[in-house]
C-alpha positions in Angstrom: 0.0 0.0 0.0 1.5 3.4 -0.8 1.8 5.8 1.8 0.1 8.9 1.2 3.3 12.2 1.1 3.3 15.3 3.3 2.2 17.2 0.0 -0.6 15.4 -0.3 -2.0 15.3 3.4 -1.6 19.3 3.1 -3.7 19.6 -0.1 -6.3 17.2 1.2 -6.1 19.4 4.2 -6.5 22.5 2.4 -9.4 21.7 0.5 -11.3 20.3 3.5 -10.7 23.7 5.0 -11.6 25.5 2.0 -15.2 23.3 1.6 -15.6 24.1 5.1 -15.0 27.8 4.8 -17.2 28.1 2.0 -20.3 26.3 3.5 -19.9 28.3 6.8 -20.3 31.7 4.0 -22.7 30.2 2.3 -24.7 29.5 5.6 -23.9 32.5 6.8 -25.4 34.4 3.6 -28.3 32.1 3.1 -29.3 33.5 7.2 -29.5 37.0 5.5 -32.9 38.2 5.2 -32.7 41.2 2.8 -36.5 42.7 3.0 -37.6 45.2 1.1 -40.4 47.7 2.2 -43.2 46.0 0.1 -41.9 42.9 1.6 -42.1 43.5 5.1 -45.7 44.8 4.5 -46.7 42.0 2.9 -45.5 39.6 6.1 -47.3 42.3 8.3 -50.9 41.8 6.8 -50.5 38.2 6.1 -48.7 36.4 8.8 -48.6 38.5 11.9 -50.8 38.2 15.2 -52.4 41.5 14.4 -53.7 40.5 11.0 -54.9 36.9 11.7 -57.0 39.0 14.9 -57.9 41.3 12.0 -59.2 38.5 10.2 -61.4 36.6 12.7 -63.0 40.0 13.4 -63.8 40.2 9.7 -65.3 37.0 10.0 -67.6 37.6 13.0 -69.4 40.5 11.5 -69.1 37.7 8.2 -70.8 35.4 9.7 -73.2 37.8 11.7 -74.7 39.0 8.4 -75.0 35.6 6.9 -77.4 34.8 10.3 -79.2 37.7 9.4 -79.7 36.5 5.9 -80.8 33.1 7.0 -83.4 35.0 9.0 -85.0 36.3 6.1 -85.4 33.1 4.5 -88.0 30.1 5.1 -87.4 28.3 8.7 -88.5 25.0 8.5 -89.0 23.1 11.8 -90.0 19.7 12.6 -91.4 19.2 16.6 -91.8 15.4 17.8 -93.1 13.9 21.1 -93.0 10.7 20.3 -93.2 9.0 24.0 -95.1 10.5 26.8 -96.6 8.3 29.3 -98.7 9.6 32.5 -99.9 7.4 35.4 -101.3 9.4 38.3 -104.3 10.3 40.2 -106.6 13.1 38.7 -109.4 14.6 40.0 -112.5 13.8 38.8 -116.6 14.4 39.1 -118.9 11.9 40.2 -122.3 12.7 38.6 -124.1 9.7 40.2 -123.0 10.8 43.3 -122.6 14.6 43.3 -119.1 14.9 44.6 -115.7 15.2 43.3 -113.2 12.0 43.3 -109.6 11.2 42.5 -109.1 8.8 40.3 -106.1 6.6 38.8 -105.3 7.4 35.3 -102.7 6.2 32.8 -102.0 7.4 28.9 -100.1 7.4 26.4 -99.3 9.8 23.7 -97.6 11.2 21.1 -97.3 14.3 18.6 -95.4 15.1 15.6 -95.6 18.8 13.5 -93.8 20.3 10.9 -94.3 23.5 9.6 -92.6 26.3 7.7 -92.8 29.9 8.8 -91.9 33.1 6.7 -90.9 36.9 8.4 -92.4 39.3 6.4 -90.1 42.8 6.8 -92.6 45.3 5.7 -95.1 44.8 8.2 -93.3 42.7 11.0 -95.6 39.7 11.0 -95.0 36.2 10.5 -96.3 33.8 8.2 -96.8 30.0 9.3 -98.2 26.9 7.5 -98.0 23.6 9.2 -99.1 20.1 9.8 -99.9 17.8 13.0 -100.8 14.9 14.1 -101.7 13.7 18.0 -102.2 10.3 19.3 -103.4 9.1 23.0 -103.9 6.0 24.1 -106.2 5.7 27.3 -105.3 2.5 29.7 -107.6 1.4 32.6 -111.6 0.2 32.5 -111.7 2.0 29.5 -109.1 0.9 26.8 -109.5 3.3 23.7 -107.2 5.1 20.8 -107.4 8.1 19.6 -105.9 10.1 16.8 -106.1 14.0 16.2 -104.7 15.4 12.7 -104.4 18.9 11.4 -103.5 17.9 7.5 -102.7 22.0 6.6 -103.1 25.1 8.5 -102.0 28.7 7.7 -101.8 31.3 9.9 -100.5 35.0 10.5 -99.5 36.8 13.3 -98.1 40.5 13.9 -98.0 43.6 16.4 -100.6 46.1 14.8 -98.8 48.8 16.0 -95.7 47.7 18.0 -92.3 47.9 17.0 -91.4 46.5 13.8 -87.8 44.5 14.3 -87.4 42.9 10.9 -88.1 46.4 9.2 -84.9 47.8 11.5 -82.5 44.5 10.8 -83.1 45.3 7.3 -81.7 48.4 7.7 -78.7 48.1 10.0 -77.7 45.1 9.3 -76.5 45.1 5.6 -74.5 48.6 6.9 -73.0 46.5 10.0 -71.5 44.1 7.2 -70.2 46.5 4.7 -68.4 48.5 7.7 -66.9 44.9 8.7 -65.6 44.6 4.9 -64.1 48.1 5.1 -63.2 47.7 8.4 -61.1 44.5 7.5 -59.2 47.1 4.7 -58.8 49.7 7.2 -56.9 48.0 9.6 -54.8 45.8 7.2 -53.7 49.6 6.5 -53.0 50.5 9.8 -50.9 47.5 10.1 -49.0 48.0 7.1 -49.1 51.9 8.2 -47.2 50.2 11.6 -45.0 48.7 9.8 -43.7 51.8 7.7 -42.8 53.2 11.1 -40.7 50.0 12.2 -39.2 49.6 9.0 -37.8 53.2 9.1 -37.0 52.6 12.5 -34.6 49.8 11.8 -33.7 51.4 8.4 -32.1 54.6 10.6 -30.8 52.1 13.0 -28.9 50.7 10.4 -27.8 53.9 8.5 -26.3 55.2 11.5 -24.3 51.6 12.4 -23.3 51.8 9.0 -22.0 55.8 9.2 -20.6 54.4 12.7 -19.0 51.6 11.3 -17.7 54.0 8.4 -16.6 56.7 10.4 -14.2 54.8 12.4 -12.7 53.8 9.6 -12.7 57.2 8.5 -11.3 59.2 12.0 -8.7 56.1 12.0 -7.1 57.3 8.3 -7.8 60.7 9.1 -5.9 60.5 12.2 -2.8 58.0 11.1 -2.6 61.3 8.0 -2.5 63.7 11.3 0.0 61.9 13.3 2.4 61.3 9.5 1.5 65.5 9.5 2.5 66.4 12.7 5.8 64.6 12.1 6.6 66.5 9.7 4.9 70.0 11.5 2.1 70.5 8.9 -0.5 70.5 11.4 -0.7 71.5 15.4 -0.7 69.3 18.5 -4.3 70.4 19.4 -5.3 69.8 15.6 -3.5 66.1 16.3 -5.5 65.8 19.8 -9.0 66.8 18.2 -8.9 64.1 15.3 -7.6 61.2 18.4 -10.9 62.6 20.2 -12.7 61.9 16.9 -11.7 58.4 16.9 -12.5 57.9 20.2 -15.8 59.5 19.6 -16.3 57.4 17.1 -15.8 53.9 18.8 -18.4 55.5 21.4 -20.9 56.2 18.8 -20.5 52.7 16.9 -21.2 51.0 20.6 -24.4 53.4 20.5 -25.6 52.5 17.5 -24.6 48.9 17.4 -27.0 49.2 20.8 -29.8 50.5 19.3 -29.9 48.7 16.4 -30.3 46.0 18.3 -33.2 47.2 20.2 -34.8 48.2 17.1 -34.7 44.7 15.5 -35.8 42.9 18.4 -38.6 45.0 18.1 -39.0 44.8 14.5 -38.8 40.7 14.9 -41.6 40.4 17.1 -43.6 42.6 15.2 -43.2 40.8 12.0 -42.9 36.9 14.1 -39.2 36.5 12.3 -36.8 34.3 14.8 -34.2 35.8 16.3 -31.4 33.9 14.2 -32.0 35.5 10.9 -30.1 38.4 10.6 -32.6 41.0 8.5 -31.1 43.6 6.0 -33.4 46.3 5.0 -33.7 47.5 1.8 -34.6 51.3 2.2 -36.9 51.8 -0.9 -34.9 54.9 -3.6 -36.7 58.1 -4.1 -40.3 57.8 -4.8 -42.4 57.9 -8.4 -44.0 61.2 -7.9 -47.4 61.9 -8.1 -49.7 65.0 -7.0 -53.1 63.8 -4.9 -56.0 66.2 -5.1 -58.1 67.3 -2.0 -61.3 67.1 -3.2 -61.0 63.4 -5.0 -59.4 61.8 -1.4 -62.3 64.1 0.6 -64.6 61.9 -1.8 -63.0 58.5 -1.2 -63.4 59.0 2.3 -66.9 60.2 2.5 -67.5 57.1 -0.1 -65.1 54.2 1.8 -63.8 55.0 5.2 -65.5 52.4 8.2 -66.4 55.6 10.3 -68.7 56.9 7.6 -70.9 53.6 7.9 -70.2 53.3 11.7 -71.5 56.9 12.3 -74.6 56.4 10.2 -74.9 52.9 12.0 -75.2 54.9 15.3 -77.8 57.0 14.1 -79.9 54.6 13.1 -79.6 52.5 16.1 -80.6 55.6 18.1 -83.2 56.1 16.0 -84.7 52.5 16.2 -84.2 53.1 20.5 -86.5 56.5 20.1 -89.1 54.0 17.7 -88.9 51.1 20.2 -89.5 53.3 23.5 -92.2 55.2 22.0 -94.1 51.8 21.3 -92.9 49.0 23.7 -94.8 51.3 26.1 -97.6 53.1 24.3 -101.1 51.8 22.5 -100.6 48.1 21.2 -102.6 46.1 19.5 -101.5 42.4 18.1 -103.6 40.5 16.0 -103.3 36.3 14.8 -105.0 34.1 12.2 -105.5 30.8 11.1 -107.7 29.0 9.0 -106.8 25.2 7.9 -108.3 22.2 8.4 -108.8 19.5 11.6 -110.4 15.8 12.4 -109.9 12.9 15.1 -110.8 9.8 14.9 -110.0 5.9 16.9 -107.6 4.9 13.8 -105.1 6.5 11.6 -106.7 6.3 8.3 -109.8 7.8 9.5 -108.4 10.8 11.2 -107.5 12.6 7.9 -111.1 11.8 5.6 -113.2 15.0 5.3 -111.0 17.0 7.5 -113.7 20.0 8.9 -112.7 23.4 8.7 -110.6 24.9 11.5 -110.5 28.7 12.3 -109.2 31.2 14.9 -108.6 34.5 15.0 -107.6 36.9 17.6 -107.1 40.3 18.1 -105.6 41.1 21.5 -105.2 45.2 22.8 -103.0 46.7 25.3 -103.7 50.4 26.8 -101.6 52.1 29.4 -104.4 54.0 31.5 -101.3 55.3 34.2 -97.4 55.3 34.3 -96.8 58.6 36.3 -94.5 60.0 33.2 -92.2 56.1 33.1 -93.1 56.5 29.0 -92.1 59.8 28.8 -89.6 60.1 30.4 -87.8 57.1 28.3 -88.9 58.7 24.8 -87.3 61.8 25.8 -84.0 60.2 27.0 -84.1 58.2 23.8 -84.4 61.4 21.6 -82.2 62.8 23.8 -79.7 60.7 23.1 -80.2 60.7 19.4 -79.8 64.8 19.1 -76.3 63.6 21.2 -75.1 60.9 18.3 -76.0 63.6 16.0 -73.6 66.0 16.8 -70.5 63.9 17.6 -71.3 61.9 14.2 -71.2 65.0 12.5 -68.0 66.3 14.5 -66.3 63.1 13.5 -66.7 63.7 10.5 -65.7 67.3 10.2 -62.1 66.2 12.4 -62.0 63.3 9.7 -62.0 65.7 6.5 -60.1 67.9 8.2 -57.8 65.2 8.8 -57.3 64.2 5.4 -56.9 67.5 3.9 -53.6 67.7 6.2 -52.4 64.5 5.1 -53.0 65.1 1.7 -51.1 68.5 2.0 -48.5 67.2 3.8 -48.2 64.4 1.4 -47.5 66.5 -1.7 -44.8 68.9 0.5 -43.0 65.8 1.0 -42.2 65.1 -2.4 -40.7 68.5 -3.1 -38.5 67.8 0.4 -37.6 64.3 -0.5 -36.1 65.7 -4.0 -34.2 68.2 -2.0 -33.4 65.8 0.5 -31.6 63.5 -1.6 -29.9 66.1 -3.3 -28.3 67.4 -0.2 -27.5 63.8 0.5 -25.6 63.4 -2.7 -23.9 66.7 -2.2 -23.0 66.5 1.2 -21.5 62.5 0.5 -19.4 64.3 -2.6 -18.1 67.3 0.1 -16.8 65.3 3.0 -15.0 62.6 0.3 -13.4 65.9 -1.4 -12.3 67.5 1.8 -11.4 63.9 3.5 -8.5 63.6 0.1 -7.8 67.4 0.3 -6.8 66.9 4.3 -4.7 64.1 3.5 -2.7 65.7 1.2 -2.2 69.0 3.0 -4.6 70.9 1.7 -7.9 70.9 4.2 -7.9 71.5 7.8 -9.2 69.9 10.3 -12.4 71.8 11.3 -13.2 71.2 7.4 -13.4 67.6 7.5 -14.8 67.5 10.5 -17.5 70.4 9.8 -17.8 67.9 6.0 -18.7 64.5 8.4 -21.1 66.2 10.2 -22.7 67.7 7.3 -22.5 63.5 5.8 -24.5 62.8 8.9 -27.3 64.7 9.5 -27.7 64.4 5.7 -28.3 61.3 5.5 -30.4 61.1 9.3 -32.9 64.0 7.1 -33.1 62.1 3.9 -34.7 58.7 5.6 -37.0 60.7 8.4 -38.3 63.1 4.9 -38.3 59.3 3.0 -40.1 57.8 6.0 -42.8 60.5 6.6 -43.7 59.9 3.1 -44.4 56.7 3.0 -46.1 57.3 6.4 -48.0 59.6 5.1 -49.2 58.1 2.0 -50.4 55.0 4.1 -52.1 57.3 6.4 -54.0 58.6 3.4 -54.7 55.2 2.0 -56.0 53.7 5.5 -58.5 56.8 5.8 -59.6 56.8 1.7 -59.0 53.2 1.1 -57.9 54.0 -2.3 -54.7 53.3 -3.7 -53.5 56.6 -5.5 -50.3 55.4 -7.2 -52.0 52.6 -9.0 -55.2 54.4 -9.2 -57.8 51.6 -8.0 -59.9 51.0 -5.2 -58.3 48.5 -2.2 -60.7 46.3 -2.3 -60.4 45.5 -5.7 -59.4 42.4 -4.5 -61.3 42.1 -1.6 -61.7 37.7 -2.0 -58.1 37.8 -2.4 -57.2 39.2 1.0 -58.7 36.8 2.6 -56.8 33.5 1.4 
């Protein structure tokens, strides 16, 4: 067997190390979790706690107006007895003898109906049609069957002038469902609204680890040039002493950032559910498309889409249906009932449904308050009251809300113009303190310049991403509260079925 040389074992060596080396970068890059702003949005309304509580509450009010829906429609019900059995002692009257006995009876019996009844929303009444059939079975000194049927009956019922319920549900209720649809949009916008904030958060964080990271680099050059300058007496001893303070400056402010950054992300990570071993790298998005928004079209997106709209108009009419309800729960009533079908009994089945006779009712029942010492008016008057109150603070709601987005809307277009200049600066101020960061290394900047240059690079670039971060706040304020999408022009819930997958 041939022994393997030195040469060899160090090349096998090598390339073990250099497979291993590679798969720890690879590993390394492959935990990276570059996110953009769309992206972090998109985890925010899809995956996050706050959207799948969004959700559910979506499908509560859902699944509230399909119950109301189901109300409207034909209720079919089946009712069955089908064992009863009685043994007791009754009380009883003796004719032969004039006097009142007990007496030990025992039955059986049974009953079985179905029917179908029908709410009518116009005048609040109740259609029914049905079908029964009774049997008892007598045991004892007398042994005998019996059978009752009622083949069809129809009947009607309402409140003359009581308070019509159906009439209100067919009001409120279809409003109640379209707020929960908007609703659902609204807050998927707050959330992604949420997430702007944290994304810029993190973003700044960033930016300033990176400057940190940058600027001791920088102070480190700048300050190896000083000490190779004040060798040769180009520069002063306090000029040297100022750029070892900005060095150790520097390292401070790195150990700052580097600090909150990591505050930031933890934050960030919890908001979005990402586990603490991916390392996110944020994407900030580049200057804007820009695009003008007019008042008057988002004033009429909100008045058309926002969930306060509906809510405020739900609140009105729920005051008004208290103010209809207290003035007749208590008042006048009247309720009236009909029926007309058909009924026969008989000792055997068959028997008990030929030549069914003719069955009727009808009742009209009346109610009259003759004295309440003042209860009835007294509840009317809170209840109107009360609806002057919703009145006013729906109709201050909705002054603070259009007042609200006519802000936004100018604040929105001013941001462009200061994002432009913004990034301009930026660029300007990046070109200054690389100019004056050469010059002072070869003699021909002092120090206050460079330093004066790096400040200048700083607070550039801290401007540029709170100007770049107000926008997009701003423009997902505008589209929580309109519910329109201005850049692309179309209402949100375009894709309304969508949203919900």
């Amino acid at each position: 067997m041939r022994t393997p040389t030195m040469w060899t074992v160090l090349r096998n060596a090598f390339f073990i190390l250099l497979l291993f080396v590679s798969a720890v970068g690879l590993s390394a890059q492959n935990n990276k979790l570059h996110l953009t702003l769309d992206e972090c949005i998109g985890i925010a309304t899809d995956s996050t706690i706050t959207a799948f509580r969004t959700k559910n509450l979506y499908l509560s009010g859902y699944w509230e107006y399909r119950t109301y829906k189901a109300q409207r429609l034909p209720l079919i019900s089946l009712q069955l007895t089908p064992v009863q059995y009685n043994s007791n002692f009754v009380k009883r009257y003796d004719f032969n003898e004039n006097i009142e006995v007990y007496r030990q009876q025992q039955s059986y019996s049974a009953s079985g109906g179905l029917s179908v009844s029908q709410n009518l929303d116009l005048t609040g009444g109740t259609f029914i049609l049905d079908t029964e059939l009774d049997f008892i079975r007598n045991f004892g000194d007398n042994v005998y069957n019996n059978y009752s049927s009622t083949p069809v009956r129809l009947g009607y019922s309402q409140s003359l002038f009581g308070f019509n319920t159906f009439q209100w549900e067919k009001k409120i209720e279809p409003l109640k469902y379209e707020k929960a649809r908007r609703q659902f949009i609204y807050s998927r916008e707050e959330i992604a609204e949420a997430t702007v904030t944290y994304f810029f958060n993190v973003a700044t964080a960033q930016a300033e680890y990176n400057m940190a990271l940058e600027n001791i680099a920088s102070t480190d050059s700048l300050y190896k040039a000083g000490k190779e300058r004040r060798r040769i007496s180009s520069i002063s001893e306090a000029d040297l002493l100022t750029l070892h303070l900005d060095l150790i400056n520097a390292e401070n402010a790195y150990e700052t950032a580097l600090l909150q950054l990591e505050k930031t992300l933890a934050v960030f990570r919890s908001f979005l559910n990402i586990p603490n071993d991916r390392e996110i790298v944020l994407n900030v998005p580049d200057t804007p498309h820009f695009f003008p928004v007019s008042q008057e079209e988002a004033l009429s997106y909100v008045k058309e889409n926002n969930p306060l709209i509906l809510e405020n108009r739900q609140k009105v009419l729920e005051a008004e249906r208290e103010v209809d309800l207290t003035s007749k729960s208590a008042g006048f009533n009247a309720s009236l009932s009909a029926s007309v079908g058909f009924n026969q009994a008989a000792d055997n089945l068959k028997d008990a449904y030929i030549d069914p006779l003719r069955q009727d009712a009808f009742r009209v029942s009346v109610s009259v308050p003759l004295v309440d010492w003042g209860i009835r008016k007294g509840k009317v008057n809170m209840a109107k009251n009360n609806l002057n109150v919703v009145r006013l603070s729906v109709e201050q709601n909705e002054q603070d809300l259009e007042q609200e987005i006519s802000t936004l809307v100018l604040e929105f277009n001013k941001q462009q113009t200061l994002i432009r200049k913004a990034s301009e600066a930026l660029e300007m101020a990046i070109q200054s303190y690389n100019i004056n960061k050469q010059r002072f290394i070869i003699g021909k900047a002092d120090v206050n310049t460079v330093t004066l240059s790096l400040n200048r690079r700083k607070e550039a670039q801290r401007n540029y991403l709170h100007i770049l971060g107000n926008y997009w706040s701003c423009y997902y304020n505008i589209r929580k509260l309109t519910l329109y999408d201005f850049e692309r022009n179309r209402e949100l819930s375009f894709s309304f079925d969508e949203l919900l997958k």
